[in-house]
N, CA, C and O atoms as a DFTB+ gen file, in Angstrom:
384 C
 N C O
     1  1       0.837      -1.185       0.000
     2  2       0.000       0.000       0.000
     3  2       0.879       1.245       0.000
     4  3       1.896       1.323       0.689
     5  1       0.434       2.238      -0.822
     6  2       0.941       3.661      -0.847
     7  2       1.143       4.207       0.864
     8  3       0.342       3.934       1.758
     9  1       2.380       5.011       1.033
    10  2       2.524       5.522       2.257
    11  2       1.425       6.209       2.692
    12  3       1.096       5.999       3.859
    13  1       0.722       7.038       1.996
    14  2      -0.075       8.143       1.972
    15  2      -1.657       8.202       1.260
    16  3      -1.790       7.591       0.200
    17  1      -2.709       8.842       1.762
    18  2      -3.887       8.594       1.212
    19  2      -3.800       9.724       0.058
    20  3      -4.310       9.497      -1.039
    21  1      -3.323      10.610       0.254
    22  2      -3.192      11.587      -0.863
    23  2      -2.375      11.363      -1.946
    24  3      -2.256      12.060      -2.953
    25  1      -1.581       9.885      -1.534
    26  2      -0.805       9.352      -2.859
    27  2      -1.786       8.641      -3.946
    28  3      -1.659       8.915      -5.140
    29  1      -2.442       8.025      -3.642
    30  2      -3.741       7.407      -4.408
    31  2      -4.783       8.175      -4.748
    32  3      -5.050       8.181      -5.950
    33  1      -5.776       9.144      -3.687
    34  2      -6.509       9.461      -4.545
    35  2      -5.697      11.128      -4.627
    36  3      -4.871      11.701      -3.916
    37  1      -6.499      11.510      -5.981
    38  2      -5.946      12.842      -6.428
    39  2      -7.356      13.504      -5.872
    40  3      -7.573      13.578      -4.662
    41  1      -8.120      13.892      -6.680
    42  2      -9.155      14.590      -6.182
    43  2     -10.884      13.907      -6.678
    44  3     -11.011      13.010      -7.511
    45  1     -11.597      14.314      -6.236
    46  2     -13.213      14.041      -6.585
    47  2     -13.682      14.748      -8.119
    48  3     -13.825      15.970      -8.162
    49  1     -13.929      13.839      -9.468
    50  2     -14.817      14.497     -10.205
    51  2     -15.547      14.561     -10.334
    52  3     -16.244      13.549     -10.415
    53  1     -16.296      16.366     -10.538
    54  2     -17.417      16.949     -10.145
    55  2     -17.851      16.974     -11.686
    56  3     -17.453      18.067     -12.089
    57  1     -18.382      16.402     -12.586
    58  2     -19.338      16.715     -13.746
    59  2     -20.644      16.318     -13.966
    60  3     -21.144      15.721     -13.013
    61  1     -21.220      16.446     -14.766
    62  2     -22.992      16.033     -15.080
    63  2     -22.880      14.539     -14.895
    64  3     -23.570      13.902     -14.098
    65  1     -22.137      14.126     -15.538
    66  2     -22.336      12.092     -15.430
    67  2     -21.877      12.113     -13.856
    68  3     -22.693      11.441     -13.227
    69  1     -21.128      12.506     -13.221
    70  2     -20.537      11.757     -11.762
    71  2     -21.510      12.248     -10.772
    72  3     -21.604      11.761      -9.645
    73  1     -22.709      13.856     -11.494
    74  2     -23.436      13.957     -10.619
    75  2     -24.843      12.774     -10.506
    76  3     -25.444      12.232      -9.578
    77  1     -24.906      12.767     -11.564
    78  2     -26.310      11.549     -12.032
    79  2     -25.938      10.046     -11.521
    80  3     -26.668       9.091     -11.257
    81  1     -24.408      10.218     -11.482
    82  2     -23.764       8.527     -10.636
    83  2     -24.182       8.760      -9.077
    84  3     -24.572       7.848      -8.348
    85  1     -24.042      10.115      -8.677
    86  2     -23.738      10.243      -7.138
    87  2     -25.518       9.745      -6.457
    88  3     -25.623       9.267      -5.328
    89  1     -26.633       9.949      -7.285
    90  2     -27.647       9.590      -7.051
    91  2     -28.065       8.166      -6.956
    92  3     -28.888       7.998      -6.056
    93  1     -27.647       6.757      -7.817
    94  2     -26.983       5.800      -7.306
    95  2     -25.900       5.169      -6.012
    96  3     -25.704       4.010      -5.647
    97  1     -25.464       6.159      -5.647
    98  2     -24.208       5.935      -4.604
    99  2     -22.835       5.529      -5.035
   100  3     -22.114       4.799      -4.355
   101  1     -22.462       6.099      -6.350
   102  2     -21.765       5.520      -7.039
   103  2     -20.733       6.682      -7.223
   104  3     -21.424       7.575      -7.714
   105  1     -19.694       7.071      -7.121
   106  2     -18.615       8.454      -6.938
   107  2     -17.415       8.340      -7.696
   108  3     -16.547       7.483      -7.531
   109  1     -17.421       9.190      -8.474
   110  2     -16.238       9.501      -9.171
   111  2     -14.895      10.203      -8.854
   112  3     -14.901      11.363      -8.442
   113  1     -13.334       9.271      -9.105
   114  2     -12.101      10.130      -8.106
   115  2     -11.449       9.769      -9.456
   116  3     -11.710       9.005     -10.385
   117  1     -10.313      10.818      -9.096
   118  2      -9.273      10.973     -10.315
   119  2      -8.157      10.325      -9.246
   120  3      -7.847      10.826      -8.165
   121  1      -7.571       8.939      -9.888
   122  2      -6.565       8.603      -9.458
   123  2      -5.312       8.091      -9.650
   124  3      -5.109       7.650     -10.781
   125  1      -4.153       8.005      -8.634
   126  2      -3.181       8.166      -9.439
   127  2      -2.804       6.652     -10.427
   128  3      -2.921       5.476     -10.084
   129  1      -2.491       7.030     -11.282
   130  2      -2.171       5.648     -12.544
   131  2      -1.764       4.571     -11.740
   132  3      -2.192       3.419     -11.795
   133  1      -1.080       4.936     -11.141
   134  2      -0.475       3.164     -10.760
   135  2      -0.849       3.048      -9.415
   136  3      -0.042       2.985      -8.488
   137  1      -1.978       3.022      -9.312
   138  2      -2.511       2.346      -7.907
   139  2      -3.404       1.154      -8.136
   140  3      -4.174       1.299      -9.086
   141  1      -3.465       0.264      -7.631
   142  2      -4.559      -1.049      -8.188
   143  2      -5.728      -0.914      -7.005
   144  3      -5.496      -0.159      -6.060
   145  1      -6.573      -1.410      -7.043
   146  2      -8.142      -1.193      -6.995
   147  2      -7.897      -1.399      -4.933
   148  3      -8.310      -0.576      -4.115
   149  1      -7.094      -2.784      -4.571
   150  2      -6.953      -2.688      -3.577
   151  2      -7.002      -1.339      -2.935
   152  3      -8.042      -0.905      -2.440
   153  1      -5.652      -0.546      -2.943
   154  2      -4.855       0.570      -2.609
   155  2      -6.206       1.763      -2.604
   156  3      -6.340       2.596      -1.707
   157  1      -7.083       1.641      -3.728
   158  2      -8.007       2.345      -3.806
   159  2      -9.352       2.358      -3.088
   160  3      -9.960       3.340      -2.661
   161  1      -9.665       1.177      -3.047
   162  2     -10.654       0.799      -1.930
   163  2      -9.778       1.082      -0.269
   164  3     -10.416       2.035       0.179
   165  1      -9.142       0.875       0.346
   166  2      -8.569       1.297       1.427
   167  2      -8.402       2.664       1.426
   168  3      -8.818       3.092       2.503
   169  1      -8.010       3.503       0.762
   170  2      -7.476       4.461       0.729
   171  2      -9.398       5.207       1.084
   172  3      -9.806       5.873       2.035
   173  1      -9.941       4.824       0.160
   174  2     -11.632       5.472       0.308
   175  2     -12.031       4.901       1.850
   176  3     -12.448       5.756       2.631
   177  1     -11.951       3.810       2.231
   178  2     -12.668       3.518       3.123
   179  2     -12.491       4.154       4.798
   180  3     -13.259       4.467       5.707
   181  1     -10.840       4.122       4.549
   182  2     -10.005       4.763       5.717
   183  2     -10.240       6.357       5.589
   184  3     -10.339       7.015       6.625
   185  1     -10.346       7.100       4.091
   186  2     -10.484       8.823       4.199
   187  2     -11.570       8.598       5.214
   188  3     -11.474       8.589       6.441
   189  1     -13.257       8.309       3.988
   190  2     -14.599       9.078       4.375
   191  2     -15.605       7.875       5.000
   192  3     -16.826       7.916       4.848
   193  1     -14.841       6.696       5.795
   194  2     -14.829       5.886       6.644
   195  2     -16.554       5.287       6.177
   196  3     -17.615       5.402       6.790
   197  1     -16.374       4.918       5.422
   198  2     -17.766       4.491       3.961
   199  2     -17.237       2.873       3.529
   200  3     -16.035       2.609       3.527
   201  1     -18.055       2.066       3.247
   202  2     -17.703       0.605       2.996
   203  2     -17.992       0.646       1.574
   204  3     -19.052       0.947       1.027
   205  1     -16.799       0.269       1.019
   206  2     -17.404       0.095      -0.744
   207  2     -17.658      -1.217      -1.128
   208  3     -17.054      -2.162      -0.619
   209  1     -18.589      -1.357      -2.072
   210  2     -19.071      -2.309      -2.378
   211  2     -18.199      -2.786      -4.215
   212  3     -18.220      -3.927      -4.676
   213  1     -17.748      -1.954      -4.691
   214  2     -16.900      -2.249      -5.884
   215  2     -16.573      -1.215      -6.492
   216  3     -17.187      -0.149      -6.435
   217  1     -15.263      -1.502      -7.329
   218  2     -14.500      -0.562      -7.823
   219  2     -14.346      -0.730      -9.711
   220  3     -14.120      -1.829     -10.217
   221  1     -14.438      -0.030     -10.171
   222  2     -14.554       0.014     -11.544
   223  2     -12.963       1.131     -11.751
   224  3     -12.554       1.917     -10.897
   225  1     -12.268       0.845     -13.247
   226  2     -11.404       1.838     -13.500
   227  2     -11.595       2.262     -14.595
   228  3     -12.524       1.701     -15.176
   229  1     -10.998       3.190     -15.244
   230  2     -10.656       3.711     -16.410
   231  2      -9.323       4.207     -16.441
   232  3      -8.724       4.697     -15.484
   233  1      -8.750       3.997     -17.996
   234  2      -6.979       4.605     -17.503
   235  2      -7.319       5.194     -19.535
   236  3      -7.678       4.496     -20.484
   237  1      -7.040       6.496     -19.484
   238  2      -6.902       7.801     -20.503
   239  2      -5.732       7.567     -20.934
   240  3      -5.003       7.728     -19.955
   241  1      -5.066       7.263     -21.877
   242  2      -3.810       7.448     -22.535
   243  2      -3.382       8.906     -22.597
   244  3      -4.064       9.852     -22.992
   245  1      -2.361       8.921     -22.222
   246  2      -1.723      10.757     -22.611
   247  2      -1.428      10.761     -23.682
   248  3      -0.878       9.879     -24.341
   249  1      -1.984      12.405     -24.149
   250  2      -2.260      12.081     -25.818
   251  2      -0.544      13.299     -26.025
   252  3      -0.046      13.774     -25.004
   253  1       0.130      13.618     -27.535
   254  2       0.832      13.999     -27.385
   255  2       0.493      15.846     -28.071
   256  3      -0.521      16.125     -28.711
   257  1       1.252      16.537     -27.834
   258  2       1.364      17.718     -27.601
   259  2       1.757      18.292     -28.750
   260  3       2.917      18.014     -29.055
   261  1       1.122      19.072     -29.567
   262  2       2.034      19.847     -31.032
   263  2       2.123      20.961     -31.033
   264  3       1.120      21.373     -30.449
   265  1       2.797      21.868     -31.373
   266  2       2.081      22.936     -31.603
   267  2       3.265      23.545     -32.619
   268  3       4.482      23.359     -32.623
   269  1       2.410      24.340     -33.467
   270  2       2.883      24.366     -34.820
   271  2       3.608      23.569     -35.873
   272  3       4.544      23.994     -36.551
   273  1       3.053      22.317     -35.939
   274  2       2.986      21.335     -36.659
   275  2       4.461      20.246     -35.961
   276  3       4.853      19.281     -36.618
   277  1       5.013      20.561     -34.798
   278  2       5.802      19.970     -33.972
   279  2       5.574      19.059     -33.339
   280  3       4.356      18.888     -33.288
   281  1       6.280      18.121     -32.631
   282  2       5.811      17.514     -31.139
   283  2       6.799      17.993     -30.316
   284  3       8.022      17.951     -30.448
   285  1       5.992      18.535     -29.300
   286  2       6.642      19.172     -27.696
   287  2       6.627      18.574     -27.009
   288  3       7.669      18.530     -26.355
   289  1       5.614      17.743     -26.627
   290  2       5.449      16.849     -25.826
   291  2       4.448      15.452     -25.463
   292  3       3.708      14.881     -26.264
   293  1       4.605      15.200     -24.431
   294  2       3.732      14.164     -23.752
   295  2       2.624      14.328     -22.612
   296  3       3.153      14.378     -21.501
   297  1       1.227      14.424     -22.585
   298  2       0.193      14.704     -21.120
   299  2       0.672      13.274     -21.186
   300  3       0.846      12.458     -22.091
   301  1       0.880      13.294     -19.308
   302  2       0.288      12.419     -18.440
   303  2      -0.860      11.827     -18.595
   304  3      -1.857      12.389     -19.048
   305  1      -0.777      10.078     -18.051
   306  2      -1.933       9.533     -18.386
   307  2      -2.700       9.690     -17.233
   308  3      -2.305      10.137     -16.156
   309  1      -4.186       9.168     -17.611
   310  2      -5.422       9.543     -15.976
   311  2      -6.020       8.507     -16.200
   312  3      -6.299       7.948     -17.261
   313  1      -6.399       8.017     -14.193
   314  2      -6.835       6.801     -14.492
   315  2      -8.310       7.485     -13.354
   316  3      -8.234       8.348     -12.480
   317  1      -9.379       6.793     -13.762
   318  2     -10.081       7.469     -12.707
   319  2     -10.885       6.068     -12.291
   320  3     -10.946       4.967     -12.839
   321  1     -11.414       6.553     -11.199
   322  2     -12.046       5.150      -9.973
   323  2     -13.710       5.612     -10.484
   324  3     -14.116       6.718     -10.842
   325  1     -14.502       4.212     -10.347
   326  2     -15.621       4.374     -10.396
   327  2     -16.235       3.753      -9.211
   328  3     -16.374       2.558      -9.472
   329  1     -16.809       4.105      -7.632
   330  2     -16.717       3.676      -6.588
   331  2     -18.096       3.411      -6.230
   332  3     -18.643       4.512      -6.301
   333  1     -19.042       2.456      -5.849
   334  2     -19.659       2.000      -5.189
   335  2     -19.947       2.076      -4.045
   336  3     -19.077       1.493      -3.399
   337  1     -20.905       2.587      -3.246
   338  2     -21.032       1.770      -1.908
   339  2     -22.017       1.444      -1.521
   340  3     -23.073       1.789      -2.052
   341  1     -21.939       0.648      -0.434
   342  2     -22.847      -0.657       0.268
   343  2     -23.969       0.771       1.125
   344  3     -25.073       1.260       0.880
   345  1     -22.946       0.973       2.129
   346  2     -23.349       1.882       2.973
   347  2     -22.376       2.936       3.738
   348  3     -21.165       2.728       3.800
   349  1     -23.078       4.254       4.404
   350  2     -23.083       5.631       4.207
   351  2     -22.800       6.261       2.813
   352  3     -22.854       5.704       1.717
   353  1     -22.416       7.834       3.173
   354  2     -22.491       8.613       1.846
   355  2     -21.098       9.379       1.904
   356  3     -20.320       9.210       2.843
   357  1     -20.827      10.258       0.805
   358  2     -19.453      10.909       0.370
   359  2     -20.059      12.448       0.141
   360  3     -20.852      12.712      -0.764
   361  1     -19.525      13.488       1.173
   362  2     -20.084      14.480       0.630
   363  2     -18.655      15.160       0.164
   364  3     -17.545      15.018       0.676
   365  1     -19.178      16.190      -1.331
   366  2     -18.253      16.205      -2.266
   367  2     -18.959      17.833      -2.128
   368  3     -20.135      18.099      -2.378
   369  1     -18.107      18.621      -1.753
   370  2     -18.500      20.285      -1.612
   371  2     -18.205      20.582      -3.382
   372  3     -17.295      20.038      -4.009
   373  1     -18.917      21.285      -3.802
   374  2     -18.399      22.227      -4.903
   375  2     -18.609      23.578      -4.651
   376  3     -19.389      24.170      -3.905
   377  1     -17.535      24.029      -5.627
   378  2     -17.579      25.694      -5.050
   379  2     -18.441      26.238      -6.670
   380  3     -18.703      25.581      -7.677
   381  1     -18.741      27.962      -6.271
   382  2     -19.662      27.883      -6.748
   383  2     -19.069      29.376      -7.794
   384  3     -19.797      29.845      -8.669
């Protein structure tokens, strides 16, 4: 396991689909690439002390970077958690 809970998850995404998930009980986190589902379920359960019931992933390829018909570079890839739970809730503040 990661030393740190802030090593695994990065932050909560707040959009139209993760809000229509959150009505299910189902929560969307941006996390870091190389954590496996374990690391991720602990890491949730120990923050907002919530029992998950399953973990879903997604991992974004980093796409590459041009600009003016160049390559500059490389984005970082993103893997994000699709989280479940059994029981309690995750409150996710947005600012306004």
């Amino acid at each position: 396991m990661k030393k740190y809970i802030s090593d695994v998850i990065i932050k909560p995404l707040v959009t139209e689909k993760s809000q229509f998930l959150n009505q299910n009980d189902c929560y969307v986190f941006e996390v870091n690439p190389k954590s496996t589902k374990n690391e991720i379920r602990d890491a949730i359960q120990k923050f907002f002390s919530v029992k998950v019931k399953d973990i879903r992933t997604s991992t974004k390829p980093g796409k590459k970077v041009t600009k003016g018909g160049r390559l500059v570079g490389k984005r970082s890839k993103q893997k994000k958690a699709f989280i479940t739970l059994t029981e309690g809730k995750i409150e996710i503040v947005q600012g306004v």
